[in-house]
Backbone as CSV, one residue per row, in Angstrom:
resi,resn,N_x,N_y,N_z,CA_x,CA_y,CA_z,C_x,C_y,C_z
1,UNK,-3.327,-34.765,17.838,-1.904,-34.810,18.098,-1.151,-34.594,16.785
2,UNK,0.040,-34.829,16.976,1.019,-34.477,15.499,2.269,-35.758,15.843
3,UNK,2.609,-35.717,14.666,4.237,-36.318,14.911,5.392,-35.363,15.628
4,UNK,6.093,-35.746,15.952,6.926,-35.170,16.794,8.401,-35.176,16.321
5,UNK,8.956,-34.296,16.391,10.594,-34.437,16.246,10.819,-33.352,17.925
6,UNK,11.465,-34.611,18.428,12.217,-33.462,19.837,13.741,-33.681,20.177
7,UNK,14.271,-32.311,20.307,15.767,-32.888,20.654,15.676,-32.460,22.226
8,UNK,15.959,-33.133,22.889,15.943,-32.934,23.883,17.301,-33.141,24.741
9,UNK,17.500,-32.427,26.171,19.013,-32.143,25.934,19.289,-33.432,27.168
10,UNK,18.421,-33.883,27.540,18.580,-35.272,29.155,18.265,-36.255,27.920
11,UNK,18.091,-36.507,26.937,17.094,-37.820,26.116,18.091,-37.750,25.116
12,UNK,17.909,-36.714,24.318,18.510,-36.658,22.941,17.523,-36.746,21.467
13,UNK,17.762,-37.080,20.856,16.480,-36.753,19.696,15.663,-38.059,20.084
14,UNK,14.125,-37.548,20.321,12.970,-38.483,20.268,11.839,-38.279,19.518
15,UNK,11.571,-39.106,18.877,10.390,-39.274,17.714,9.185,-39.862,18.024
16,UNK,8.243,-38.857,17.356,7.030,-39.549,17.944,5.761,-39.539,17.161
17,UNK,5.305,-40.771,16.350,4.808,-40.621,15.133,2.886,-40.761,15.269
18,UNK,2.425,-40.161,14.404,1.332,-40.247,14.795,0.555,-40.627,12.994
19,UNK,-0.702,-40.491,12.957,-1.506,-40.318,11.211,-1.840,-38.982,11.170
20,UNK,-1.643,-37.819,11.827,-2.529,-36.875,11.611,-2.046,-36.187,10.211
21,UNK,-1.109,-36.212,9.850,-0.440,-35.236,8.728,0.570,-34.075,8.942
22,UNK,0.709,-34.039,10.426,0.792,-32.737,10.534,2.881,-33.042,11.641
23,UNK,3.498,-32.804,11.238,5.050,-32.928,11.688,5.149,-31.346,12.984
24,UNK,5.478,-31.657,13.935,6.388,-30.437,14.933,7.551,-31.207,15.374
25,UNK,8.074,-29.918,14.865,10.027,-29.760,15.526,9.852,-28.958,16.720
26,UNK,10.623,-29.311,17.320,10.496,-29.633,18.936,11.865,-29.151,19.315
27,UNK,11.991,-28.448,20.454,13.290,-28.065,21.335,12.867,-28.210,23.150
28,UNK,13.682,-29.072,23.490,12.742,-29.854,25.101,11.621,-29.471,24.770
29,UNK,10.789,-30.083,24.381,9.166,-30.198,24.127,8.404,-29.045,23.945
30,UNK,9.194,-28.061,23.445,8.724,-26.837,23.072,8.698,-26.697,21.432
31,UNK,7.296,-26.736,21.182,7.350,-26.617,19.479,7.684,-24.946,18.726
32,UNK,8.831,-25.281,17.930,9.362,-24.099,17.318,9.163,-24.031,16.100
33,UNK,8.249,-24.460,14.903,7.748,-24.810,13.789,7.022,-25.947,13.565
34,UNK,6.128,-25.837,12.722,5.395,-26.997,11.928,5.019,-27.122,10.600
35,UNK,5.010,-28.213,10.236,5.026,-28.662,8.879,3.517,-29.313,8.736
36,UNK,2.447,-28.753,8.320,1.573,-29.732,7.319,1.204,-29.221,5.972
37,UNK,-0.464,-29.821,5.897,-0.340,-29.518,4.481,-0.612,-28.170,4.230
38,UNK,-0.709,-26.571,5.215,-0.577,-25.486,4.693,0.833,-25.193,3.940
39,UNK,2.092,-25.723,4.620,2.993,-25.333,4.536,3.692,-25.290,5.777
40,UNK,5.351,-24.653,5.578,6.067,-24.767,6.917,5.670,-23.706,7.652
41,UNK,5.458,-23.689,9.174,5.252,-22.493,9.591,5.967,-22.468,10.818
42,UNK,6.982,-21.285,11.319,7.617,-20.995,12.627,7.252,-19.935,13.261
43,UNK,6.150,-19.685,13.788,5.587,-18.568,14.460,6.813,-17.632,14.443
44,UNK,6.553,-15.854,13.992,7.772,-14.733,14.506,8.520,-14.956,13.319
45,UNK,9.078,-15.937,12.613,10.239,-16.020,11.592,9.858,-15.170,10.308
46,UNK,11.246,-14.933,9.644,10.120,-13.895,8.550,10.687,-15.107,7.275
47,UNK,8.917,-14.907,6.224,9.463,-16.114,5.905,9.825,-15.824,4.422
48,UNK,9.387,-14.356,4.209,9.830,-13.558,2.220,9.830,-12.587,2.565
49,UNK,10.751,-12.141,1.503,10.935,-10.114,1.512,10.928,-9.812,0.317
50,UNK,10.041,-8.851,0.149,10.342,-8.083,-1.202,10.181,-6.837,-0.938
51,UNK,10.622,-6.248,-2.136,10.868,-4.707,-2.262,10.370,-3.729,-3.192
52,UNK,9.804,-2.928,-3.455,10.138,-1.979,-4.906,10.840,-1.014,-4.611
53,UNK,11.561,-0.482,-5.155,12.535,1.043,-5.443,12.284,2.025,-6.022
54,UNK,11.853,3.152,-6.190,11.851,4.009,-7.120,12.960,5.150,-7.076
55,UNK,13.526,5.270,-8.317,14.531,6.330,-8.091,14.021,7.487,-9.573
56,UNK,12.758,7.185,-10.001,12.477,8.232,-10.837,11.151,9.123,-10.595
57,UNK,11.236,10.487,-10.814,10.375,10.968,-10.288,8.758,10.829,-10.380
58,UNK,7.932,11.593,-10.046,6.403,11.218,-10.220,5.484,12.245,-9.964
59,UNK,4.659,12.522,-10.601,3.967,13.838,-9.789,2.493,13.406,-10.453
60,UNK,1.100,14.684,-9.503,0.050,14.149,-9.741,-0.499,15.506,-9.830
61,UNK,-1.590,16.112,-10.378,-2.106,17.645,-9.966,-3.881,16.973,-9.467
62,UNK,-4.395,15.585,-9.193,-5.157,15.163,-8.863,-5.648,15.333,-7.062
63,UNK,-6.734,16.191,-7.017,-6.684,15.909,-5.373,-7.654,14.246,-4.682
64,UNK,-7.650,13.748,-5.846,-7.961,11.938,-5.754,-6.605,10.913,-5.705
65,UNK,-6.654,10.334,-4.345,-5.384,9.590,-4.336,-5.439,8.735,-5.380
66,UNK,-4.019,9.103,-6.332,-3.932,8.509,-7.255,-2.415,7.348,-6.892
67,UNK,-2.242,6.145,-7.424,-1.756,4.772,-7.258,0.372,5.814,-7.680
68,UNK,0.996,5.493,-6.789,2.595,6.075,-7.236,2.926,5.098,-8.112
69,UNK,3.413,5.274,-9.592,3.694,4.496,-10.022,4.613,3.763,-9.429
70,UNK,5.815,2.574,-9.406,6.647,1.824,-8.919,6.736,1.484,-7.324
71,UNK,5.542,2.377,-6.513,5.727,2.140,-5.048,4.571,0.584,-5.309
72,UNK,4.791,-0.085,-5.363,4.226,-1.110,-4.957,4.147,-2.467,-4.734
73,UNK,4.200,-3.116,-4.025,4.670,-4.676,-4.178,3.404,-5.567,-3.916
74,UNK,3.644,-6.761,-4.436,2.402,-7.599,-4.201,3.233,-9.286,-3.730
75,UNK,2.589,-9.668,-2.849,2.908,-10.390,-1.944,1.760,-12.130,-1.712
76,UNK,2.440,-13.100,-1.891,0.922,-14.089,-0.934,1.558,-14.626,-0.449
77,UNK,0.832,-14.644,1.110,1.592,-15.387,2.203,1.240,-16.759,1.937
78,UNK,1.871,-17.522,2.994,1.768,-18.711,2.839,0.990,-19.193,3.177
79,UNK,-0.135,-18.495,4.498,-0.859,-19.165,5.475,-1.943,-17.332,5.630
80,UNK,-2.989,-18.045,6.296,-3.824,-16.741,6.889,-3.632,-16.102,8.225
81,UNK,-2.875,-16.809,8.696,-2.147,-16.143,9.843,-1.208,-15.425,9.822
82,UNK,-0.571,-15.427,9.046,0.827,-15.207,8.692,0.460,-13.088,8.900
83,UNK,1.243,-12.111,9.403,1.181,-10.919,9.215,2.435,-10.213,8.036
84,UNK,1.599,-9.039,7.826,2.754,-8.445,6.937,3.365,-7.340,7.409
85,UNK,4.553,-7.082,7.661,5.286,-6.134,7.807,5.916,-5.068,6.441
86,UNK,4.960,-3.645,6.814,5.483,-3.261,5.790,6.513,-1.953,6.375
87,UNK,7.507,-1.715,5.491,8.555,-0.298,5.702,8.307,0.486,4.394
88,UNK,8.182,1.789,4.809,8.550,2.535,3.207,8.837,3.941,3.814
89,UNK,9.637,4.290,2.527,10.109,5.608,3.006,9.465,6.242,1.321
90,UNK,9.269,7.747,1.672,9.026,8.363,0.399,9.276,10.063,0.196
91,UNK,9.984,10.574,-0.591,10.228,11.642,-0.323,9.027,12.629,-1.223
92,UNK,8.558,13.531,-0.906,7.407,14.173,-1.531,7.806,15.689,-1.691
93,UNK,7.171,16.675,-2.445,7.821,17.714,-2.546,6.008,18.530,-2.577
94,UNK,6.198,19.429,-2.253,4.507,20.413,-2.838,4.831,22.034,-2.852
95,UNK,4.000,23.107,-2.802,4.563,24.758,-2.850,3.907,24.906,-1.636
96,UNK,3.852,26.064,-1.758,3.281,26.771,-0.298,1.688,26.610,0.172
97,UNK,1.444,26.863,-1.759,-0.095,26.721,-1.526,-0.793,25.241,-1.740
98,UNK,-0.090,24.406,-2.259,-0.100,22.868,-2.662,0.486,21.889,-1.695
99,UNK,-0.135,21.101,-1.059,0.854,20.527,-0.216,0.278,18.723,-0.773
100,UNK,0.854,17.834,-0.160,0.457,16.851,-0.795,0.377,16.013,0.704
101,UNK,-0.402,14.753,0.333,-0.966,13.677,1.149,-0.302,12.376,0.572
102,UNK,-0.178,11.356,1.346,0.112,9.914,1.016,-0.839,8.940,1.915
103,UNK,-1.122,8.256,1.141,-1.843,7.082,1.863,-1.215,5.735,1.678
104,UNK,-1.231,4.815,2.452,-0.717,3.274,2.479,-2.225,2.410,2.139
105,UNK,-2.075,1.357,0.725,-3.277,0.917,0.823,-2.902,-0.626,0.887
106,UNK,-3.926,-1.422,1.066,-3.649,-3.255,1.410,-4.656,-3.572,-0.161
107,UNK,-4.005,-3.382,-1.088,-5.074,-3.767,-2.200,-5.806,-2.407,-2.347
108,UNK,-7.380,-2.374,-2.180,-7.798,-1.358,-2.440,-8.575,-0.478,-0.908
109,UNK,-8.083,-1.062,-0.140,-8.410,-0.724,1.223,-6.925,0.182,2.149
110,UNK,-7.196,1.363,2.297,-6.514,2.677,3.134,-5.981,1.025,4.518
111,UNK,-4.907,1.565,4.812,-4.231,1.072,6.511,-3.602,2.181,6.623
112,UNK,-3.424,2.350,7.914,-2.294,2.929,8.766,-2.314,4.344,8.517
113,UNK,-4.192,4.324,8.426,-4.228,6.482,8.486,-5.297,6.748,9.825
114,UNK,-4.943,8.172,9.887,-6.230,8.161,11.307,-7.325,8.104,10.990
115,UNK,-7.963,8.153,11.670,-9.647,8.220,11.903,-10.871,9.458,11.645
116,UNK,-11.334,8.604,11.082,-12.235,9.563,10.369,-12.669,10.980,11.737
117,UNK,-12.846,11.717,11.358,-13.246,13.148,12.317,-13.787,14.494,11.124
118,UNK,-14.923,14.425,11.253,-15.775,15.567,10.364,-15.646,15.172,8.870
119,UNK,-14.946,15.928,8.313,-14.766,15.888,7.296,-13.456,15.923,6.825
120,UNK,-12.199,15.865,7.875,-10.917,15.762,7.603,-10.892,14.258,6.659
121,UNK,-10.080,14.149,5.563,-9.441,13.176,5.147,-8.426,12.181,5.984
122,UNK,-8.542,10.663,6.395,-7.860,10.107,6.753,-6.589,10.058,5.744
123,UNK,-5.376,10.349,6.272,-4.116,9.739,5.720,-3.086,9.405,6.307
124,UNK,-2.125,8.648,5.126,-0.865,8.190,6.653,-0.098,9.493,7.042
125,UNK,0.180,9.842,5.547,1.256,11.120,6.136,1.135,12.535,5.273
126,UNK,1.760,13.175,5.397,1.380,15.100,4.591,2.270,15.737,4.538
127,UNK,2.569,16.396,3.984,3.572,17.555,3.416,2.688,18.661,3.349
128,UNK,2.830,19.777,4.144,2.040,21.208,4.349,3.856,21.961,4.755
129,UNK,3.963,22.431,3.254,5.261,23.115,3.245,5.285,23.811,3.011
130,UNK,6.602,24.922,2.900,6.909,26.256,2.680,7.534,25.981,0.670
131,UNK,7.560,26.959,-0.172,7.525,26.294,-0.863,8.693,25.516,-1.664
132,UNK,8.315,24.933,-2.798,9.578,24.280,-2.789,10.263,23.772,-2.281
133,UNK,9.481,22.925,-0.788,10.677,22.071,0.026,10.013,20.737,0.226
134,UNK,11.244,19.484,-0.035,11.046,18.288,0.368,11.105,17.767,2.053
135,UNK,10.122,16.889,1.573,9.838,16.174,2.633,10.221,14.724,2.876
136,UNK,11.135,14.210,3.978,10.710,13.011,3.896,10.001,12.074,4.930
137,UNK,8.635,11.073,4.353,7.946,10.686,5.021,8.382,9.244,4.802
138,UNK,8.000,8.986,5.917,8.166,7.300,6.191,7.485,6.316,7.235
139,UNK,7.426,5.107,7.217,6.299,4.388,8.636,6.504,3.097,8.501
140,UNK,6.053,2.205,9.511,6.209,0.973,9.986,5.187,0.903,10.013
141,UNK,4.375,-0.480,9.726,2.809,-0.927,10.039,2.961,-2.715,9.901
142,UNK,2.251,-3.363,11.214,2.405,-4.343,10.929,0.891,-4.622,10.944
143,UNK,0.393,-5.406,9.056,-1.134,-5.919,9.172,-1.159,-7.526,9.042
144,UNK,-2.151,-7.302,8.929,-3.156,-8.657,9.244,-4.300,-8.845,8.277
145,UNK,-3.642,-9.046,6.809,-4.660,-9.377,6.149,-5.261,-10.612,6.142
146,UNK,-5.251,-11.820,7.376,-5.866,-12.846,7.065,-5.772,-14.077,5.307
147,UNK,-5.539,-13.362,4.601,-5.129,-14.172,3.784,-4.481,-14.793,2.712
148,UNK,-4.124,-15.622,2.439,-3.338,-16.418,1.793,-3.019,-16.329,0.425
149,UNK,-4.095,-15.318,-0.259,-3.870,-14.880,-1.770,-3.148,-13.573,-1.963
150,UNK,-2.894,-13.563,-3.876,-1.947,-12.683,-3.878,-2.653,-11.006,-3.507
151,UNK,-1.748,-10.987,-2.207,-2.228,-8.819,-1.833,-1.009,-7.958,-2.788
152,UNK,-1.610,-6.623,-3.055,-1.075,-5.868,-3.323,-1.128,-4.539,-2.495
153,UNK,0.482,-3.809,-1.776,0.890,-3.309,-0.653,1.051,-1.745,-1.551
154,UNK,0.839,-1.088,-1.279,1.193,0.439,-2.363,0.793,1.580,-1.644
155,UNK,1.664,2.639,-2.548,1.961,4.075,-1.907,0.823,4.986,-2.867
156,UNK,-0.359,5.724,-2.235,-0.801,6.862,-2.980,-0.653,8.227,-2.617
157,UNK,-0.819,9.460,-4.084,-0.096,10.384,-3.632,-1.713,11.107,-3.775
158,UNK,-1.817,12.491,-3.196,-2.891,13.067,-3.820,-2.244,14.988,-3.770
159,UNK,-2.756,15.986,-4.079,-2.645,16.931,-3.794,-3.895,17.776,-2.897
160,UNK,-4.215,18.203,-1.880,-5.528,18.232,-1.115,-5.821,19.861,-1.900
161,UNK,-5.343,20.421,-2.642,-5.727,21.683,-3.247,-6.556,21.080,-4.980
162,UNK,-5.686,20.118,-5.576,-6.220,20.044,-6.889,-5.812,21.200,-8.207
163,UNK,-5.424,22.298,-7.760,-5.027,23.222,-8.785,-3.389,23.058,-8.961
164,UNK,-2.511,22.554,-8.642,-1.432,22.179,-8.943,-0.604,20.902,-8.368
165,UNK,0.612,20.905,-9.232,1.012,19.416,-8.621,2.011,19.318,-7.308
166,UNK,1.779,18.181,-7.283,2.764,17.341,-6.177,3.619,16.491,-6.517
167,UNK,4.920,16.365,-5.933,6.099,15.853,-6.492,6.736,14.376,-5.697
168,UNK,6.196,13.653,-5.928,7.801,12.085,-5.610,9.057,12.362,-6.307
169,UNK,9.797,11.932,-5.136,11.578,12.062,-5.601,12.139,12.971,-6.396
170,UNK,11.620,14.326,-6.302,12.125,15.601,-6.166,11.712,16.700,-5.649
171,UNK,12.157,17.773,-6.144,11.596,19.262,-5.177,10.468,19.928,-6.124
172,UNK,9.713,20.424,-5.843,8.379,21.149,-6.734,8.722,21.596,-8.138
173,UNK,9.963,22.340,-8.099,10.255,22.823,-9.770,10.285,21.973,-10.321
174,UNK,11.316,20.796,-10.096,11.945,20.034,-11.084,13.042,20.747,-12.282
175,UNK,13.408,21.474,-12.043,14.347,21.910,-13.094,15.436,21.245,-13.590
176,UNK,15.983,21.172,-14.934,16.998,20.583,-15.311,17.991,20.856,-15.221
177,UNK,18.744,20.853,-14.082,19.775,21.929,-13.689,20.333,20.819,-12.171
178,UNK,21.760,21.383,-11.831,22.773,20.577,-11.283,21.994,20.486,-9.738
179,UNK,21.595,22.027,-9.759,20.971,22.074,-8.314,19.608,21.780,-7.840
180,UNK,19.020,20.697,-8.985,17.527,20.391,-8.734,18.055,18.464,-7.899
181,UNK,17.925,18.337,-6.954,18.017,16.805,-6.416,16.887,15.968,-7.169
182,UNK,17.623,14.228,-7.264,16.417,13.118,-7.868,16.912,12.477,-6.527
183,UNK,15.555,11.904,-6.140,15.757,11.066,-4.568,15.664,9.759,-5.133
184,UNK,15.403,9.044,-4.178,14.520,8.069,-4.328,13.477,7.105,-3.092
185,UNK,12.922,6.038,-3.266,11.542,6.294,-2.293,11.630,4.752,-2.576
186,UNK,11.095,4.028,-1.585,10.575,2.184,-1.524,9.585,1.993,-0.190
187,UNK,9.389,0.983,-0.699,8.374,-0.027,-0.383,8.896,-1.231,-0.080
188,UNK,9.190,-1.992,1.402,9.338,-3.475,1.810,8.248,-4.082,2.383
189,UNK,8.245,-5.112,2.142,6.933,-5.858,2.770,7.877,-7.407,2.839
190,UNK,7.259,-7.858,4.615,8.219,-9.014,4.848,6.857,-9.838,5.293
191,UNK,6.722,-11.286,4.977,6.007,-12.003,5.380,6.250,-12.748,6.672
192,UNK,5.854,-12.539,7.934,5.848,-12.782,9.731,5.037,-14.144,9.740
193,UNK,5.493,-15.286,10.025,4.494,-16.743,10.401,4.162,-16.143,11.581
194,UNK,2.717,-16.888,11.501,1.993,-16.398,12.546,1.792,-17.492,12.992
């Protein structure tokens, strides 16, 4: 059992104490959070947010997903139940003959790409463009890393040719000139009690 806090709307607040350690808040006898010694937890509530931003550019001529600099946040939930909700948007640029890949990783482990088939590369998302044109990619994923230490949530870029580069938060040239755009690209990750 647990201690009890209930407000109840025929009674009014009733208390109900027990030794276990463990406190529920109560709405007519429906528990809507609890308190022990993990910490507070309200199933659904979000209980941290963080962010990174990048508004400077990045490029890679590697066809090995390499780590985006500033896309990344690192996070520890409170509990092992707890899920993470991540958002990111990222704008990518490649040529005609260069196109580029992104992957979402949980630490050092790929989420939220397809499934392996032959020899295709799993990824989340791709840019196979005409040249010189941006892309913007973006996704929702809600995981389940089970646990309670600090994760790190991040964006990788790769080029699937290797003979030239690929571009974050601008267009393939990059030129220094009025008509070259600087974007910019993030990473949220919200912690969900589970």
């Amino acid at each position: 059992m647990a201690s009890r806090i209930n407000a109840d709307s025929s009674n009014g607040l009733q208390l109900v104490s027990d030794s276990s350690g463990e406190i529920q808040f109560q709405s007519s006898g429906i528990t809507k959070a609890t308190l022990n010694s993990s910490g507070f937890s309200s199933p659904g509530h979000v209980l941290q947010v963080l962010q990174a931003h990048k508004t400077d550019a990045f490029s890679t001529a590697s066809s090995s997903f390499t780590d985006i600099t500033g896309l990344s946040v690192s996070i520890t939930p409170s509990s092992t139940s707890s899920k993470i909700l991540i958002i990111w948007k990222c704008v990518v640029a490649g040529n005609v003959s260069n196109h580029a890949d992104l992957r979402l990783m949980r630490n050092a482990t790929a989420i939220d790409v397809g499934g392996a088939a032959g020899n295709r590369t799993p990824t989340t998302a791709g840019n196979y463009s005409a040249s010189n044109f941006m892309m913007t990619a973006g996704g929702v994923y809600l995981d389940s890393p089970s646990s309670a230490s600090s994760t790190t949530y991040k964006l990788q870029l790769r080029t699937n040719t290797g003979n030239a580069i690929v571009r974050i938060n601008s267009n393939y040239d990059y030129n220094d000139a009025s008509t070259t755009p600087v974007t910019a690209s993030s990473i949220i990750v919200m912690e969900i009690a589970g």
